[in-house]
Each structure stands twice: as structure tokens, then as C-alpha cells.
Steps between C-alpha positions, in 0.01 A plus 500: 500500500525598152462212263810466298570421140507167408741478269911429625661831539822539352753693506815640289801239539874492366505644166119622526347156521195438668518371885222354666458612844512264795319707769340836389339729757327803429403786813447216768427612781456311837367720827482342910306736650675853440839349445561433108713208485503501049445875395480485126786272383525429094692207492645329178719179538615333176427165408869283546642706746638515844287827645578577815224693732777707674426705841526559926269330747205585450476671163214310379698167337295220648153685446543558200658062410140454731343727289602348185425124610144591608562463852408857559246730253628841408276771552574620146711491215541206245719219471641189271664205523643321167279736318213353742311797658389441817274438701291422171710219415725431809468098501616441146804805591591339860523135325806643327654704823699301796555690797704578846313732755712558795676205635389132312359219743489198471433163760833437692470168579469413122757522245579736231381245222175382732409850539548546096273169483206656721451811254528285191241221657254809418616559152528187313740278357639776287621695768633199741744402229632865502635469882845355393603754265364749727701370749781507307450844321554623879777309615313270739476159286753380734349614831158447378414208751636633786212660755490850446536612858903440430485781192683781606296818388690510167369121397122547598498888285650212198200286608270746478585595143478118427150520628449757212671366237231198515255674300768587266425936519622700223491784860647449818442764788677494797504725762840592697640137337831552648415596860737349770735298275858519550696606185593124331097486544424857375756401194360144414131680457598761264686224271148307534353842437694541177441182368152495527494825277755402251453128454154449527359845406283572818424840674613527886356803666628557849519777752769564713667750697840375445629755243850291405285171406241692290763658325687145422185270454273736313474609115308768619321732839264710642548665750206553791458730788224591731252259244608725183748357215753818500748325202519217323647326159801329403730471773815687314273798419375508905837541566648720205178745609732522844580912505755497707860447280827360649826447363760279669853674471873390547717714575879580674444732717170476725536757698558756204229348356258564743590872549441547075198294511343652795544850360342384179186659346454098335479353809230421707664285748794279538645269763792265525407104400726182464821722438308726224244781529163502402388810362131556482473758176273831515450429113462237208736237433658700248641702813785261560716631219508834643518376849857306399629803341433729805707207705790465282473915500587476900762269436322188627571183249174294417605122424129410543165672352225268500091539533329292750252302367113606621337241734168440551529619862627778422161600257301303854623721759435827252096414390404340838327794739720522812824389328572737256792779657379818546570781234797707611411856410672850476877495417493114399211599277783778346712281487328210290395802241855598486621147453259393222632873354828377464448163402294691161854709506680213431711570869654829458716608776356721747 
């Protein structure tokens, strides 16, 4: 690979301060054979951040976490760690780095703490008096001597990020970290998440494929498919980049409603929701003024006019191949032209 700068890369932060970057990845590439698992991806995760690696089966995530812990070589591009490239300097970088790959193991018959004591025996005395806060940074201090073939799946993903936090990383990857945990379990590791990055200042990269935790865990995203990065950056802009617009409205009269909304040159689509419609605009936002004046023109009185706030699945299902919904040509093309027309008109009558 191409050697990489030595010097931490930075980039623009709140206000147009510097930000180091965490992870920085430049073209990697990873090939098996014909298949090419990592085609390219320019990666850029900010130092102090949740980042989450967002994207289906099979996109490429856990290459790429392999890629970037040297358990796999890349067949070409460049890559950092904590301003570390590697491979050139990957032992001083991974001494920084702790780190989940697939599913944590550990010996069953021991306990949580005993296991904890085997990987610090290695380390020094440093690192053994680390395993009670550890424990406790997790939630485990008080199930810490009980044998860990008792831990639900929930308690021995906690125990695995204990294992990390022994070497005391300013980065923690970890791959699918909320994998078959029921939602008290899924909730408890995004507050852990949280306070990891807001208390103590570390970096958590993980990948996931679990859209509605990326988007409540994570500062920021990309977004992966088929081994390219097709979006990513802060997690409101992912979602504000969302094309499709929708407005939530109230209103006395459905079925009136319908008819004037259906007929519509603003409307792309609407359907009935929780006692309200949601209307799917042909336009901008700034549509929605003419859309309530067309309604209240047909006699239908709007007690509710509300946008619906872009999600991050919503900008998912649109960049990821496969997903996205075909575009509807010929008359709804007309249509959305004569919509945005009138929205510029300021919603003249027809």
C-alpha cells in the first residue's frame, strides 16, 4: 500500500476548529478472488465520536474492522489509526485500539472477573488494577464473579468491552455490538456507548445494520454497500440529504381530503396514518403553504400541518443499490414539474 503521511490528519470541527481523525482510509481496496469485498472506500471518522459503520449483510463491514486491525491486508489503498498509518506503524496504533470482531469469547467455566484477570496476567500490574472499573464502567462489577456461562448474551457483549477497556483505548471497534440483545440490553449499551464518548472522550467505531440504533448511538455515519461507502457525515445531514419530503396533516374531513390531495399537482403520494394523512410532496418544503391553501380552497379545514422529520432510514433505503424505489416516469414526471411550478407561483389556483 501507499505509505501514508505521518503526521495526525485533521479535520474542520465546530466553528472551523481543527479535528483529529480517529480512523482515516484512503481508496482501500480488498479483492477474494474476483469478488471485491472493499472497492475504494475513503473513510474519515472523527476523533470523540460515536461513528457508526452503517450497512446490509454483507456490504463489506467486518472486512473492512479486519482490515483496519491488521487481521486482513488490503490489496491497496492507505490507512490510519490515531494519526498512526498503517501497516508502517501498526503496533504503536493497535496499543491504543480495543476491539469486538463478531461475537466475544471467553472461558465459560471461569468468571467474568477471572477471565478479566487472564488478559491482564499478560499486561502487567497496570492493567490488572484496571479490571474493577472496567467492570464497573460496563455494568458487571456486581456480576463480575459469577462464571460467565450464566451471562445472557447482553452481559458477555458488556464483558467483552471490559476486556477492551483494559488497555485504556482512546478507539473502540466493534463489529455488529448489539446483535441478539433484547431491547433493555440494546438500550443499556447505547447509554454505555454515550458515556464512553462524552465522559471520557474516546472514539467508538461500530458497524451495524440496525439503522434505528446507529441513528440514536452515533454522532455521525457512513453508509456502505456492495464494499463502497455511498454517504456518510453527521447523522442529521444523512438524514436532511433524504429527497423524499412528507408533511403530516390534520384535517376534518378525510375523505375530502383525499379527493383534493390526490388531484394535486404537489403531491406525490399520500395515504391515511394514525387518524392523519401523510402526504409525500412532489416539491420543496416550501410547497406546504400552497398545498394548505389548495385544501382550505376545496373546503377541507386543516387543524394540523406539520413536516416529518427525515430519518436516517429513510436516506438508507434511498443510497443502498436494491432499496432505492424505482423512478416513476411519464405523467408523474409532469406532474412533479408542474408541482415545483406552482410552488415558484406561490399556489395560484388552477
Amino acid at each position: 500500500m501507499t505509505p501514508m503521511s505521518q503526521q495526525p490528519p485533521i479535520e474542520q470541527g465546530a466553528a472551523g476548529a481543527p479535528r483529529a481523525l480517529a480512523i482515516e482510509t484512503r481508496a482501500l481496496t480488498k479483492r477474494f478472488g474476483e469478488r471485491t469485498a472493499i472497492n475504494g472506500v475513503d473513510l474519515r471518522v472523527p476523533a470523540g465520536s460515536a461513528f457508526g459503520f452503517l450497512g446490509p449483510n454483507g456490504a463489506g463491514k467486518t472486512t473492512m474492522i479486519r482490515m483496519l486491525l491488521g487481521l486482513t491486508q488490503a490489496d491497496s489503498g492507505t490507512m490510519a489509526l490515531l494519526g498512526r498509518p498503517l501497516p508502517a506503524q501498526r503496533a504503536a496504533a493497535l496499543a491504543q485500539v480495543g476491539a469486538i470482531v463478531e461475537e466475544p469469547r471467553f472461558h465459560p467455566q471461569l468468571s467474568g472477573e477471572e477471565n478479566l484477570r487472564i488478559i491482564a496476567a499478560a499486561r502487567g500490574a497496570q492493567v490488572r488494577a484496571r479490571i474493577g472499573g472496567a467492570l464497573e464502567r460496563v455494568g458487571l462489577a456486581a456480576r463480575g464473579d459469577e462464571k460467565v456461562k450464566r451471562y445472557s448474551l447482553g452481559m458477555r457483549q458488556r464483558l467483552g468491552v471490559a476486556r477492551c477497556l483494559l488497555a485504556d483505548p482512546k478507539l473502540l471497534i466493534l463489529d455488529e455490538p448489539t446483535n441478539g440483545l433484547d431491547p433493555g440490553g440494546i438500550q443499556e449499551f447505547r447509554q454505555m456507548i454515550r458515556a464512553m464518548v462524552e465522559e471520557e472522550g474516546r472514539t467508538v467505531f461500530l458497524s451495524s445494520h440496525l439503522l434505528d440504533e446507529v441513528e440514536k448511538i452515533c454522532d455521525a455515519a457512513a453508509i456502505v454497500d456492495r464494499g463502497r461507502v455511498v454517504a456518510q457525515g453527521p447523522i442529521a445531514e444523512l438524514a436532511a440529504g433524504a429527497s423524499r419530503q412528507e408533511l403530516i396533516i390534520g384535517v376534518d374531513d378525510q375523505a375530502l381530503a383525499l379527493r383534493a390531495l390526490q388531484a394535486s399537482a404537489l403531491v406525490a403520494d399520500v395515504r391515511s396514518e394514525e387518524g392523519a394523512l401523510r402526504v409525500a410532496l412532489s416539491g420543496d418544503p416550501s410547497c406546504a403553504a400552497a398545498l394548505n391553501a389548495e385544501l382550505v380552497r376545496a373546503g377541507v379545514g386543516v387543524m394540523r400541518l406539520e413536516p416529518v422529520r427525515q430519518s436516517l432510514e429513510q436516506r438508507f433505503l434511498e443510497v443502498v443499490s436494491g432499496l432505492r424505489a424505482p423512478e416513476q416516469g411519464g405523467a408523474h414526471e409532469v406532474r412533479a414539474a408542474e408541482g415545483l411550478q406552482r410552488c415558484e407561483d406561490g399556489g395560484a389556483g388552477r
